[in-house]
Backbone bond lengths (Angstrom), bond angles and torsions (degrees), N, CA, C in turn:
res aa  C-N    CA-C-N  psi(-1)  N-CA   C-N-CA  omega(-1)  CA-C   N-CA-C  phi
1 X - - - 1.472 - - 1.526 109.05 -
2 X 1.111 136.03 123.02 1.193 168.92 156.57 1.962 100.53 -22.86
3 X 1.407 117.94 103.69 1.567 109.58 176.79 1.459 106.02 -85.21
4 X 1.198 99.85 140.70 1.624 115.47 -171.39 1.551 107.91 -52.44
5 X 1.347 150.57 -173.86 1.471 168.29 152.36 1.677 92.92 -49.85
6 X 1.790 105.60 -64.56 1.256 101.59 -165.93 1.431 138.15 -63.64
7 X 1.471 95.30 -34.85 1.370 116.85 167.71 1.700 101.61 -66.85
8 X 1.188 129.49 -55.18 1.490 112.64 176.49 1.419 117.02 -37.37
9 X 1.338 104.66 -47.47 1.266 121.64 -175.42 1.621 121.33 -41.89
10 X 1.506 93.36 -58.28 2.024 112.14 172.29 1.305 118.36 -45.66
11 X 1.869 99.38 -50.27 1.328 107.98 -166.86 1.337 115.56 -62.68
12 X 1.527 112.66 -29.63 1.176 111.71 -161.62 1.620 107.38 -92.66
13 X 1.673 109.08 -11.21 1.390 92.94 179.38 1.302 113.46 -89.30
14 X 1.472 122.13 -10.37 1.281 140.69 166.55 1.158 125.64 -48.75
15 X 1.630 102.42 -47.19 1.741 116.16 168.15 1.419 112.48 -59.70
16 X 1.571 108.61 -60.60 1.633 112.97 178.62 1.383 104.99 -42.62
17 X 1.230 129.18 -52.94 1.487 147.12 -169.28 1.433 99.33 -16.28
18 X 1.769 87.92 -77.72 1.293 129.91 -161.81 2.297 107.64 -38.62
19 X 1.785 85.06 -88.14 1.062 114.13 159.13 1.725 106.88 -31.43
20 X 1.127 144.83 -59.16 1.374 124.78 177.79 2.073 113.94 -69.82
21 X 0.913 86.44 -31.86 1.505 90.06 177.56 1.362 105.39 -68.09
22 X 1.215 131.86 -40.33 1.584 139.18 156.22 1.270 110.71 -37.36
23 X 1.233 106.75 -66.20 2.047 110.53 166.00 0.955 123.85 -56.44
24 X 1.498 119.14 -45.88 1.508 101.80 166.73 1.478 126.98 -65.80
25 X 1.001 104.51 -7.05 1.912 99.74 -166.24 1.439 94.65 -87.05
26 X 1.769 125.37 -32.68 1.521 96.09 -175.76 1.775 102.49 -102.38
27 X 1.195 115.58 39.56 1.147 112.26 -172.22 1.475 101.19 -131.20
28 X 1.442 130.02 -24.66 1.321 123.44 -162.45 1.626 135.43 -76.91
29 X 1.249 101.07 -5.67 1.645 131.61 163.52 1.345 91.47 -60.94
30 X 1.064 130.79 -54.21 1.811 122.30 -152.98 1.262 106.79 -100.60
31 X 1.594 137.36 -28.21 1.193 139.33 -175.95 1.533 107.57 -132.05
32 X 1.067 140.78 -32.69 1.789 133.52 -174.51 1.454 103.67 -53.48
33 X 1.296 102.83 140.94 2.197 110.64 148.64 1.631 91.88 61.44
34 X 1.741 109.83 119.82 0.983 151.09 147.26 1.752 113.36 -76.08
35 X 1.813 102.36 110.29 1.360 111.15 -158.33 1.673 92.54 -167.35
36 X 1.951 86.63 76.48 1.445 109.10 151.76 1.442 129.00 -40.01
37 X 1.181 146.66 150.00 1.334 128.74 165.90 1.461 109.31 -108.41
38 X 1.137 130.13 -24.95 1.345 143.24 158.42 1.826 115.62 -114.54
39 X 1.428 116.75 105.53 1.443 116.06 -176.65 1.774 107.20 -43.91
40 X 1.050 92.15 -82.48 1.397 118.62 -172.20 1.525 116.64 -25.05
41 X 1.326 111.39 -69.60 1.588 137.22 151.75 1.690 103.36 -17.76
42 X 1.579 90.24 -79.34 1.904 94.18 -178.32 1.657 117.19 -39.39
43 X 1.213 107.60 -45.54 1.291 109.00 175.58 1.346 137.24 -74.27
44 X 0.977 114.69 1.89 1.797 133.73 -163.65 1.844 82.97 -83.43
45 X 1.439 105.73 133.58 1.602 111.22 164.60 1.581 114.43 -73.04
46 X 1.622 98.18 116.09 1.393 106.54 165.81 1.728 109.99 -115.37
47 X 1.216 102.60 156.70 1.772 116.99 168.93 1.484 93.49 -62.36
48 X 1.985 98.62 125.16 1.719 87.59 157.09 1.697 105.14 103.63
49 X 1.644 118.75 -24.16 1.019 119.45 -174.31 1.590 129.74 -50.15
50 X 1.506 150.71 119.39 1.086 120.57 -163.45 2.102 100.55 -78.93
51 X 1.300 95.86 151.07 1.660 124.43 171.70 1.507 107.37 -50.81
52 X 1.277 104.94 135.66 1.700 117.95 -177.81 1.375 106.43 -109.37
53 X 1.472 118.31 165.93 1.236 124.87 -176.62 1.191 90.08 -131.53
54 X 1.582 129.14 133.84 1.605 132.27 171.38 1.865 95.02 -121.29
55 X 1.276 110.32 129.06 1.378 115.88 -168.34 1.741 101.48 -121.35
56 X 1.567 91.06 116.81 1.696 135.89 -152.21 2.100 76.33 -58.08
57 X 1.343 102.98 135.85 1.119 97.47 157.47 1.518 109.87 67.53
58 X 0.992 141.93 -38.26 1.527 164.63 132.15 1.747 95.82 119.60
59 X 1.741 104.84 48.17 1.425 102.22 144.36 2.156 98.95 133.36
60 X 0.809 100.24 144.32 1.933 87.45 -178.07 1.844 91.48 179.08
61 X 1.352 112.49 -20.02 1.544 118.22 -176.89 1.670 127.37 -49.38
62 X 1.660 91.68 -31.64 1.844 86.64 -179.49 1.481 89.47 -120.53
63 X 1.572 93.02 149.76 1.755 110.12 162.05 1.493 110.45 -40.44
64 X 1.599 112.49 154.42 1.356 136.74 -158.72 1.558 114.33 15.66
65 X 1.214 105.03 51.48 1.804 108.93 165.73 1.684 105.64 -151.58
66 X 1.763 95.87 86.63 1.923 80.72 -176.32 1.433 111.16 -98.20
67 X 1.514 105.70 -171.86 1.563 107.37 -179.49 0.719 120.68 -17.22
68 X 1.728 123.30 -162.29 1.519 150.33 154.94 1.430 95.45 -6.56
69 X 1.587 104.53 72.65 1.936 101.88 164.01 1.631 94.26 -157.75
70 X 1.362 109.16 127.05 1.630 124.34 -156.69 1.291 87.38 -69.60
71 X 1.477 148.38 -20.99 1.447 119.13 -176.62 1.311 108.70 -101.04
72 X 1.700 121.16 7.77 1.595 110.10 155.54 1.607 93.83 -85.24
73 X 1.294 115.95 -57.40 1.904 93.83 175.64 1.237 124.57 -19.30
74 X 1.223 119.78 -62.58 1.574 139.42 175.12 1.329 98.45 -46.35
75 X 1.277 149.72 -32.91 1.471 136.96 -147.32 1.602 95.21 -118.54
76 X 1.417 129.55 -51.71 0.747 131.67 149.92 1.684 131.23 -9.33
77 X 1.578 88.66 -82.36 1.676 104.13 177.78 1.701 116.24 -63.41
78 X 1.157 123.11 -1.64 1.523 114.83 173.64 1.161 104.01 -111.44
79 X 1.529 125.30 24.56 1.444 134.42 162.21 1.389 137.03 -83.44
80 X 1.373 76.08 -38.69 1.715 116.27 177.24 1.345 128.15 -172.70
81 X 1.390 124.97 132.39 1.837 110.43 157.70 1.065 89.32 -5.65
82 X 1.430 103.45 153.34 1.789 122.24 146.79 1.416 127.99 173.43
83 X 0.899 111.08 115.78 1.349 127.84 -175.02 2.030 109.24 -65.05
84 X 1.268 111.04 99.66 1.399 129.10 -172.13 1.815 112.84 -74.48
85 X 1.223 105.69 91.29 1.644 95.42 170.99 1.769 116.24 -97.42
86 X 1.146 94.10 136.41 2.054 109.07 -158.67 1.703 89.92 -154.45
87 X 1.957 81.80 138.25 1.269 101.79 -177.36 1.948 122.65 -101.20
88 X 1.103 117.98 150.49 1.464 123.94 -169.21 1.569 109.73 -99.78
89 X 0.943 117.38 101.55 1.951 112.84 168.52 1.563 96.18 -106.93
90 X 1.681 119.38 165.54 1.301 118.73 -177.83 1.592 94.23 -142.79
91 X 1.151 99.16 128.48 1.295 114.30 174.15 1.856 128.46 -63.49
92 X 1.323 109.60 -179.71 2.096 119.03 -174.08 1.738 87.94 -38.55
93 X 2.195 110.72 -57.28 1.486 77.70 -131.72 1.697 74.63 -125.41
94 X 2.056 105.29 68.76 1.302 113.62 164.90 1.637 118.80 50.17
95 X 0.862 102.98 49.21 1.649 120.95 152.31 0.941 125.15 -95.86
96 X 1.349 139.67 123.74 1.445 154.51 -166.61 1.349 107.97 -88.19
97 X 1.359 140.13 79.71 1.543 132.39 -155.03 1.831 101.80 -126.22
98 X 1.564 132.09 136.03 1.025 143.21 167.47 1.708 119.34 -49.95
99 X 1.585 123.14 111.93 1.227 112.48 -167.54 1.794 96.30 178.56
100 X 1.324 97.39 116.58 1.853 93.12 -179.60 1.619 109.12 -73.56
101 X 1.641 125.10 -52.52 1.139 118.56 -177.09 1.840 133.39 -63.75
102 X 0.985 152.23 161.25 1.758 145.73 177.40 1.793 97.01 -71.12
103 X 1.506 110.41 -27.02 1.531 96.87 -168.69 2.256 109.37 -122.29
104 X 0.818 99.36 153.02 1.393 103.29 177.10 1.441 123.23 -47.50
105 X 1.149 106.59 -51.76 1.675 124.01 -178.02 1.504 123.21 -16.04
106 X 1.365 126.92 -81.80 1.138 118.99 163.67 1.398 156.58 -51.18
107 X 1.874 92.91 -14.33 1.486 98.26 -178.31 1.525 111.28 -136.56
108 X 1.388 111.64 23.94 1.418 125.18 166.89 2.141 112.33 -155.01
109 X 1.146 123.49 174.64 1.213 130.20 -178.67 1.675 98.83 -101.57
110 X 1.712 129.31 29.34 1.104 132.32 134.34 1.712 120.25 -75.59
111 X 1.030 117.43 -179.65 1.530 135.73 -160.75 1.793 103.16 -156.49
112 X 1.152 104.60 137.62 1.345 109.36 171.17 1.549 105.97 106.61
113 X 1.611 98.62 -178.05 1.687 110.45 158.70 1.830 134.45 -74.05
114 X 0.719 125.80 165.03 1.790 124.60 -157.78 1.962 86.82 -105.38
115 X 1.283 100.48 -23.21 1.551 93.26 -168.21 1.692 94.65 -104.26
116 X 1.328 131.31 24.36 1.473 133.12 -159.78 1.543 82.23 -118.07
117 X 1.559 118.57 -25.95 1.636 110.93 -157.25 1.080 129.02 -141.11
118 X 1.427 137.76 118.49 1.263 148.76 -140.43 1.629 107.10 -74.04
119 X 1.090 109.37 115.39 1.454 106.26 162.68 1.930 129.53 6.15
120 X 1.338 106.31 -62.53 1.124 120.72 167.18 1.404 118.54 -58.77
121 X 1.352 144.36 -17.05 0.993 166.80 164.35 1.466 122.56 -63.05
122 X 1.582 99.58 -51.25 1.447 106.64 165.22 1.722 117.76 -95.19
123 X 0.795 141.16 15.16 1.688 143.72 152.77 1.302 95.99 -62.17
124 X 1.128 144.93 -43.91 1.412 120.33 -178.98 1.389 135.42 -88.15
125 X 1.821 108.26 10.82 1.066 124.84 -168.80 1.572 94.42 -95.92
126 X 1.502 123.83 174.11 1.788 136.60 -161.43 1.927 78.80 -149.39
127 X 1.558 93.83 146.03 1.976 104.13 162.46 1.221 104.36 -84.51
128 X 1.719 127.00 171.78 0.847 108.45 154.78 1.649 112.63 -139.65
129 X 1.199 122.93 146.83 1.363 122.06 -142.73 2.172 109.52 -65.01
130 X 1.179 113.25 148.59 1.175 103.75 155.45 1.213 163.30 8.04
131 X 1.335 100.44 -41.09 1.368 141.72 -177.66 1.921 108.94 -122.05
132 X 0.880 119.44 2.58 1.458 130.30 151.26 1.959 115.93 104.81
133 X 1.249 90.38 -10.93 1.640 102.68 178.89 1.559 103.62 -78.23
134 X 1.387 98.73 150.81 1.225 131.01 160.79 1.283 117.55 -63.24
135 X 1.716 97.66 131.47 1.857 93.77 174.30 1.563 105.33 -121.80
136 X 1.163 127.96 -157.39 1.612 128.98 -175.59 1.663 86.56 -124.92
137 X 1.179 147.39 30.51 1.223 153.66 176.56 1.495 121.93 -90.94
138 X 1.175 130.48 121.10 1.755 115.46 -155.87 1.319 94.49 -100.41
139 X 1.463 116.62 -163.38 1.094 103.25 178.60 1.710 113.28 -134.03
140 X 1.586 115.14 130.05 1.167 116.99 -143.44 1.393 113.83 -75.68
141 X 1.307 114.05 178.45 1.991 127.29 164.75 1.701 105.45 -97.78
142 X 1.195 108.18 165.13 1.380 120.77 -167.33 1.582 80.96 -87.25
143 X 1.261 127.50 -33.94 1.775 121.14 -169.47 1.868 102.49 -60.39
144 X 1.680 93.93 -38.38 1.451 94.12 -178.09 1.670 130.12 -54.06
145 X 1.478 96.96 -59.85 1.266 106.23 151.85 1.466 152.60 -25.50
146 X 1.392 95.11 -65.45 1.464 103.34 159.16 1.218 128.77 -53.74
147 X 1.929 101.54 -53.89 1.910 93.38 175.10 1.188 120.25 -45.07
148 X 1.603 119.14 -55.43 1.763 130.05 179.30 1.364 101.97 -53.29
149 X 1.101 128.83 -29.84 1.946 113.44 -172.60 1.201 114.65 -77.51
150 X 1.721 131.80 -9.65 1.124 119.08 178.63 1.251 135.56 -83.08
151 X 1.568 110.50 138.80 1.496 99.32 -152.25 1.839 129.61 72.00
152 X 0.696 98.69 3.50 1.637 109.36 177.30 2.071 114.18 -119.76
153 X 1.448 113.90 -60.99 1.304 123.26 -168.53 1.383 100.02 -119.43
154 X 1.393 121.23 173.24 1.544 143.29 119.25 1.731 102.85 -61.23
155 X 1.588 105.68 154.84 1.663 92.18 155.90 2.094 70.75 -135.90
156 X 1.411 92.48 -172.67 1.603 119.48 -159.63 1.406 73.74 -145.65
157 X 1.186 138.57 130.23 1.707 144.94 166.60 1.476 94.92 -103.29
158 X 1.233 120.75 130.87 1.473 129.30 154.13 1.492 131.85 -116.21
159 X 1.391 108.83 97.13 1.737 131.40 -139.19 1.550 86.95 -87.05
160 X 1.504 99.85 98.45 1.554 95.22 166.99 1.579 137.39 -71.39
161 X 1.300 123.12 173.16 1.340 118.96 -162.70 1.683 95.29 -62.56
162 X 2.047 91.13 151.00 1.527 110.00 -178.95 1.499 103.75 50.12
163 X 1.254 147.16 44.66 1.547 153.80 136.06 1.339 88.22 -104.34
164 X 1.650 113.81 132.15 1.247 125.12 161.80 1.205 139.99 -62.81
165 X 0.874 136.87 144.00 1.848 107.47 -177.01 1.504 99.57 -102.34
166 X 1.357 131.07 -11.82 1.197 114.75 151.58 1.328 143.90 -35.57
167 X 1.493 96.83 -55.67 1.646 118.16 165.04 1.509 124.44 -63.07
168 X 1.654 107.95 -30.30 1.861 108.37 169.67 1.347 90.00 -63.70
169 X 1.199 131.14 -73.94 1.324 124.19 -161.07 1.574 140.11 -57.11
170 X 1.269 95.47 14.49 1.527 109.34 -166.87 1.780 97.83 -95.50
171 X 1.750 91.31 -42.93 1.403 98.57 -162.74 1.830 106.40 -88.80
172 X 1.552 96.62 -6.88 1.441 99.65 166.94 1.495 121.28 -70.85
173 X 1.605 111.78 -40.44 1.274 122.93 -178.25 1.162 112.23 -71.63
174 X 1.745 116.96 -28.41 1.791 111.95 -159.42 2.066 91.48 -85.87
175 X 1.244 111.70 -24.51 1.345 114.78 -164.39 1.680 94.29 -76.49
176 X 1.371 111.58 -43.17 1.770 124.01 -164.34 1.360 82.77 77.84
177 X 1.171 115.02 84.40 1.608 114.23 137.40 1.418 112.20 -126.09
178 X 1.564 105.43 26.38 1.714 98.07 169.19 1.745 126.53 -53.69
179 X 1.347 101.14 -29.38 1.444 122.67 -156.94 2.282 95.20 -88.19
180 X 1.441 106.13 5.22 1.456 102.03 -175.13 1.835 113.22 -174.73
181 X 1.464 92.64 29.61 1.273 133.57 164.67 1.814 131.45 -119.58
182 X 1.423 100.74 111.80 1.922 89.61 173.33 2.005 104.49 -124.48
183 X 1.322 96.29 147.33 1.115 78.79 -167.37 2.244 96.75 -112.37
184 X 1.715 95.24 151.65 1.056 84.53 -160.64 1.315 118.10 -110.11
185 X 1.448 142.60 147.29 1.440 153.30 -141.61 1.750 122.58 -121.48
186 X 0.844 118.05 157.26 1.441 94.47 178.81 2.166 109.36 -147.28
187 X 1.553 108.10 -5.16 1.063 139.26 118.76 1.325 149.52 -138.31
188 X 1.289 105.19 -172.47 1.795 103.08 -170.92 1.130 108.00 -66.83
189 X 1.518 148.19 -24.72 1.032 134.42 -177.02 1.394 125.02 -80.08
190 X 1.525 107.85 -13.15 1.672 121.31 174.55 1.552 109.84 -85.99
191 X 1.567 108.60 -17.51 1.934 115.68 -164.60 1.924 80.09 -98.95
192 X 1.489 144.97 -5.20 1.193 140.87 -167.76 1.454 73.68 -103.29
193 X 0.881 123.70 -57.82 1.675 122.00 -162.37 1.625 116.73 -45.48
194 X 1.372 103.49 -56.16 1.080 117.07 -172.24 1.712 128.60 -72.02
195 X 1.627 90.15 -40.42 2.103 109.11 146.43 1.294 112.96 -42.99
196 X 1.665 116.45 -51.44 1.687 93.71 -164.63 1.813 97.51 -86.23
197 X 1.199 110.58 -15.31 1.439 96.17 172.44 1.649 129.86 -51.28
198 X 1.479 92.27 -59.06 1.500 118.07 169.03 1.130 133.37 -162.55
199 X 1.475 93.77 116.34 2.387 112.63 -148.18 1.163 98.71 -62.31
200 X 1.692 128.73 -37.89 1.224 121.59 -152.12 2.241 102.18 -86.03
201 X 1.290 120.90 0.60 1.394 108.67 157.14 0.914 150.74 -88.60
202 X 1.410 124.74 153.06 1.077 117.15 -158.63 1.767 117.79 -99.47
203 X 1.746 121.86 113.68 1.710 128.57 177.27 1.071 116.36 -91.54
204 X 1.168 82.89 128.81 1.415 114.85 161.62 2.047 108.92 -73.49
205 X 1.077 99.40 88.36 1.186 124.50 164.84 1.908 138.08 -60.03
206 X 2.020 118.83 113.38 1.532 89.30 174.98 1.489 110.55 -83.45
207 X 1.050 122.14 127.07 2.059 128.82 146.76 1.452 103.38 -119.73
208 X 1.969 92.25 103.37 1.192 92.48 144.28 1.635 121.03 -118.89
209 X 1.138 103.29 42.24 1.737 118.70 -172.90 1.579 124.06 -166.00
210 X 1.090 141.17 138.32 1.596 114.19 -161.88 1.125 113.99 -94.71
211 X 1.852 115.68 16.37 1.372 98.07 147.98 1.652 138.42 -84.86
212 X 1.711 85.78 5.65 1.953 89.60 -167.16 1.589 87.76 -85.52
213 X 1.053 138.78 -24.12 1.415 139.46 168.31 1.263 110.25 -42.43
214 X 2.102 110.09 -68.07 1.268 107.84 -179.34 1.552 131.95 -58.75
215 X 1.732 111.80 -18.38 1.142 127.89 177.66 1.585 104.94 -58.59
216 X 1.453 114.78 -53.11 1.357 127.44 -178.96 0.945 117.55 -33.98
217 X 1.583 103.26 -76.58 1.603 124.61 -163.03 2.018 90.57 -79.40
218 X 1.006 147.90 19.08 1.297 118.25 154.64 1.475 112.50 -118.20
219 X 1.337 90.05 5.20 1.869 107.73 167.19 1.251 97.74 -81.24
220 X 1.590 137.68 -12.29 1.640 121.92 -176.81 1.301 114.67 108.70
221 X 1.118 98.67 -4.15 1.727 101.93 -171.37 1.719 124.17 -96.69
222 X 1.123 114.45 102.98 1.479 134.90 -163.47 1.410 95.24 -36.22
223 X 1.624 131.02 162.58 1.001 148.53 147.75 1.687 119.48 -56.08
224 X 1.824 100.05 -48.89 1.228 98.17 175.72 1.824 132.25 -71.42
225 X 1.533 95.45 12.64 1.753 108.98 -160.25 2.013 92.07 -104.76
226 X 1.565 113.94 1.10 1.164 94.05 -127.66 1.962 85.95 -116.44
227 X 1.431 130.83 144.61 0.944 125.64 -179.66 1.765 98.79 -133.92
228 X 1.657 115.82 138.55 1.498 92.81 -133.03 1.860 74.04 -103.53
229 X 1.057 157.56 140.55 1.608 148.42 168.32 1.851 92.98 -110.46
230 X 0.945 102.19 120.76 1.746 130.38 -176.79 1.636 133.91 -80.62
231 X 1.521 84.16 -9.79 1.493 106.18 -167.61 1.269 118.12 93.80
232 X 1.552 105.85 178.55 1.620 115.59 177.75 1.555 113.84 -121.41
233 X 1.749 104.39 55.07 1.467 110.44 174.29 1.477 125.46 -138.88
234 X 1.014 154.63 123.58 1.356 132.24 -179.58 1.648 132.28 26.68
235 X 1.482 119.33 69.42 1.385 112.88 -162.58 2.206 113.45 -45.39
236 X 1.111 96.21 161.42 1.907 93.81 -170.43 1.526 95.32 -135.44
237 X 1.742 108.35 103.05 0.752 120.35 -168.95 1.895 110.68 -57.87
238 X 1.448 115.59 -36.80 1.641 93.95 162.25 1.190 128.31 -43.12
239 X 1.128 135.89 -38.62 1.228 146.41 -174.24 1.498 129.96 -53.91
240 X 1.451 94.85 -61.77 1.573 122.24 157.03 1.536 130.20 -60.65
241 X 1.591 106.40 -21.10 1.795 113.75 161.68 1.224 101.78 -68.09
242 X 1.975 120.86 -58.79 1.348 108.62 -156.75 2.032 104.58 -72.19
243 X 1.601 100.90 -18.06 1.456 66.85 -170.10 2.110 104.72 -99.89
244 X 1.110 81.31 34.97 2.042 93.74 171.50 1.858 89.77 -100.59
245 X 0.822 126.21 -45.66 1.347 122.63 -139.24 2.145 89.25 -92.22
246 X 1.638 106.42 -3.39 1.307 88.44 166.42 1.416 107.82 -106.12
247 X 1.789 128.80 7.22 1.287 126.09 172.16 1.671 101.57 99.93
248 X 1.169 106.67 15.91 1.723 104.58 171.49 1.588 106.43 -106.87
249 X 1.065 111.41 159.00 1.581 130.68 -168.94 1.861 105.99 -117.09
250 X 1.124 104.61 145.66 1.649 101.73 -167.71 1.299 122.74 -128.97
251 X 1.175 117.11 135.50 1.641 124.92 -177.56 1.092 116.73 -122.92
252 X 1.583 105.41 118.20 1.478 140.74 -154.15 1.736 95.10 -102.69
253 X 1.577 131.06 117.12 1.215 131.42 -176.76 1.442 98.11 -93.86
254 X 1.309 109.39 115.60 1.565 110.24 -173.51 1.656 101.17 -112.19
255 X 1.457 108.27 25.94 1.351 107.05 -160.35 1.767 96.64 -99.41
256 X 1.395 109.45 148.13 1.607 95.80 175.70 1.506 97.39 96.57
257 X 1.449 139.95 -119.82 1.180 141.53 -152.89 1.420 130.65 -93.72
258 X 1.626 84.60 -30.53 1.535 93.47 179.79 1.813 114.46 -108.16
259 X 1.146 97.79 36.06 1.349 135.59 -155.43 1.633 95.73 -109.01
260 X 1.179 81.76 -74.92 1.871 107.63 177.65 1.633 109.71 -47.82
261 X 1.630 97.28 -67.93 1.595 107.81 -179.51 1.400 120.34 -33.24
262 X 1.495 94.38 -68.87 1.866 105.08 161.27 1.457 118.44 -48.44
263 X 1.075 141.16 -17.68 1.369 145.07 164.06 1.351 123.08 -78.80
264 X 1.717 122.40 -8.27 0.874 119.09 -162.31 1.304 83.63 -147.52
265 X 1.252 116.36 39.43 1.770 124.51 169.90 1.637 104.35 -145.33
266 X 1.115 125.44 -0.65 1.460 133.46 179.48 0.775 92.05 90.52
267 X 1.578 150.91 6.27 1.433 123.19 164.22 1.557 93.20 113.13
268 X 1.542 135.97 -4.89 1.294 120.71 -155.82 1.701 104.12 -94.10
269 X 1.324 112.90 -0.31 1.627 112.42 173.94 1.057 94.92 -76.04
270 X 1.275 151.99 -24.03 1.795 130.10 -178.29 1.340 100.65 -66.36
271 X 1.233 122.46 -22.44 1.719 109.72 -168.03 1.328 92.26 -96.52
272 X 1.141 141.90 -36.08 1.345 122.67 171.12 1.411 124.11 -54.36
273 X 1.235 100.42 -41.15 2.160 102.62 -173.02 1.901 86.96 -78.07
274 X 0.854 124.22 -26.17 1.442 107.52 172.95 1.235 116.92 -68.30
275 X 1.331 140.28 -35.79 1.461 153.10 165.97 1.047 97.85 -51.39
276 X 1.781 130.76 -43.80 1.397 117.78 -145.71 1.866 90.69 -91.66
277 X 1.548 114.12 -7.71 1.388 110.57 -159.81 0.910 133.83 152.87
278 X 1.650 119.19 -52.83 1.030 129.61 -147.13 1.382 104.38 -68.90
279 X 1.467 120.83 149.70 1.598 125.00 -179.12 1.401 122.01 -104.83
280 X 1.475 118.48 -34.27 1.491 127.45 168.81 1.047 104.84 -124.16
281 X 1.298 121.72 152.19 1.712 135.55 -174.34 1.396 94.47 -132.13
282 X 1.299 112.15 101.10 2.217 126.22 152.57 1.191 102.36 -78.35
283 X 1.507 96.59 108.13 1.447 101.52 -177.25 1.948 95.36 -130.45
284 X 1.737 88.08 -176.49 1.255 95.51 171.46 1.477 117.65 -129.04
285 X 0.996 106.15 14.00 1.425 139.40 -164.91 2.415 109.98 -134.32
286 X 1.297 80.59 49.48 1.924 85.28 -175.79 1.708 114.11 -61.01
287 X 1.305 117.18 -54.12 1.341 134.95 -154.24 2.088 74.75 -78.85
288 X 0.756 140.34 -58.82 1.639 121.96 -171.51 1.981 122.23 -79.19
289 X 1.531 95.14 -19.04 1.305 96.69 150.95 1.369 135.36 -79.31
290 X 1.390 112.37 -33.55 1.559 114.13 157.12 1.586 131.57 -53.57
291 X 1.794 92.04 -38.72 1.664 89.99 167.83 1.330 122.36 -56.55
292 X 1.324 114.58 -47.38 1.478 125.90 172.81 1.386 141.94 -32.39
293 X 1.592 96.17 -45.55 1.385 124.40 -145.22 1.914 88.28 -118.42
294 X 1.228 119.94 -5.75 1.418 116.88 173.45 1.825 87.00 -98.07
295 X 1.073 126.09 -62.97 1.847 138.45 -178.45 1.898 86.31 -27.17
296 X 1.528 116.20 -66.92 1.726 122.25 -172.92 1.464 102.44 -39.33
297 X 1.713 116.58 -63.30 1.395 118.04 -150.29 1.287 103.57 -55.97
298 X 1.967 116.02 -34.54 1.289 108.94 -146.46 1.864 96.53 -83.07
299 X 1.203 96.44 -8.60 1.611 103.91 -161.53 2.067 94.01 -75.28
């Protein structure tokens, strides 16, 4: 009898599964889990630094492992360092739960809005992967997360609209995941927000011009607080000198277009935007940017 597409499909990610989990196990002493000892420090731009991988969503790339679900984190992170970016929605009765979209639909066998439904509501819901299947994967709390990330990842939190950032940060501080937590911004008035909340974290910052820099820093906001995200277009190497030369480190979103491009170049535009600078790559595409970007270092 003839095995279906899909079933080929399982089997074969099952094998890879396997076989990488094999690799990782005698390999993960030397390369698994990104585990700064000082955040801040780690992040300061130095000459020479090795290249990061921040994984969009913190993982959705292989069959039955989708987004914002701690055991693609888990699979993910024993691949490589990696810096995990995952999004925060909060539910009816203020639950802090892992989920990029406002409504259930696409990435679980719920329906509706995330802020329509009480916590309790969603425990009985499953994600479902990328590729449209169902997994047995629930869907997590930001408390969850955090505990499992320590010592293992960075995460980059991306506090979606109407989630407070008061409230991420409460449960950042009560957990102590300041030291492997950044929280992320999308203007200056949310990275002011988040300073007077709590000075000692570390933003993820937009500059794509060197006045959003100057905007920053005369808003009060330290250099060393500051993580510079560049956009998701053609990195410009002026750009990336002046903002090296103030000790910030930069994340280039290669996710989306230039994603593609590089995919349809063998992969050799990652080594170029690395030449040109770039320090972290948000991609959606991790496991082929890592290949890349280890091929660069050794070069």
């Amino acid at each position: 009898m003839q095995v279906s597409r899909y079933i080929r499909s399982i089997l074969l990610f099952g094998t890879f599964y396997i076989l990488q989990s094999c690799k990782t196990a005698q390999n993960s002493k030397k390369e698994a889990h990104l585990v700064p000892e000082n955040l801040k420090e780690y992040f300061r731009y130095k000459a020479g630094n090795p290249k990061l991988i921040s994984v969009h969503r913190g993982g959705g790339e292989m069959p039955g492992l989708p987004e914002n679900c701690l055991d693609s984190f888990e699979w993910i992170s024993m691949q490589m360092p990696c810096i995990i970016e995952c999004d925060v929605q909060m539910t009816k009765d203020s639950v802090l739960v892992m989920m990029h979209d406002e409504t259930l639909d696409r990435t679980s066998n719920g329906h509706g809005k995330i802020s329509d439904k009480t916590y309790a509501e969603l425990q009985s819901l499953k994600l479902r992967d990328n590729f449209g299947t169902m997994t047995e994967y629930p869907i997590p709390k930001l408390d969850e997360i955090l505990k499992w990330g320590k010592g293992k990842v960075v995460y980059t939190l991306d506090v979606k609209k109407n989630v407070p950032y008061k409230k991420v940060i409460e449960r950042v501080n009560a957990l102590k995941a300041e030291e492997y937590a950044i929280m992320i911004t999308y203007n200056a008035n949310q990275a002011f927000e988040i300073y007077h909340i709590d000075p000692t974290l570390l933003i993820s910052v937009g500059i794509m011009q060197e006045s959003d820099y100057f905007r920053l820093m005369e808003g009060g906001i330290p250099d060393e607080n500051m993580i510079a995200f560049i956009g998701t277009r053609e990195p410009k190497k002026e750009l990336i000198d002046f903002i090296h030369s103030k000790g910030i480190v930069t994340i280039l979103g290669t996710l989306g277009n230039l994603d593609k491009q590089a995919a349809a170049n063998n992969d050799l535009n990652y080594e170029k935007w690395a030449q040109t600078g770039a320090d972290i790559f948000a991609t959606d595409r991790p496991l082929e940017v890592y290949k890349k970007l280890k091929e660069f270092s050794k070069k």
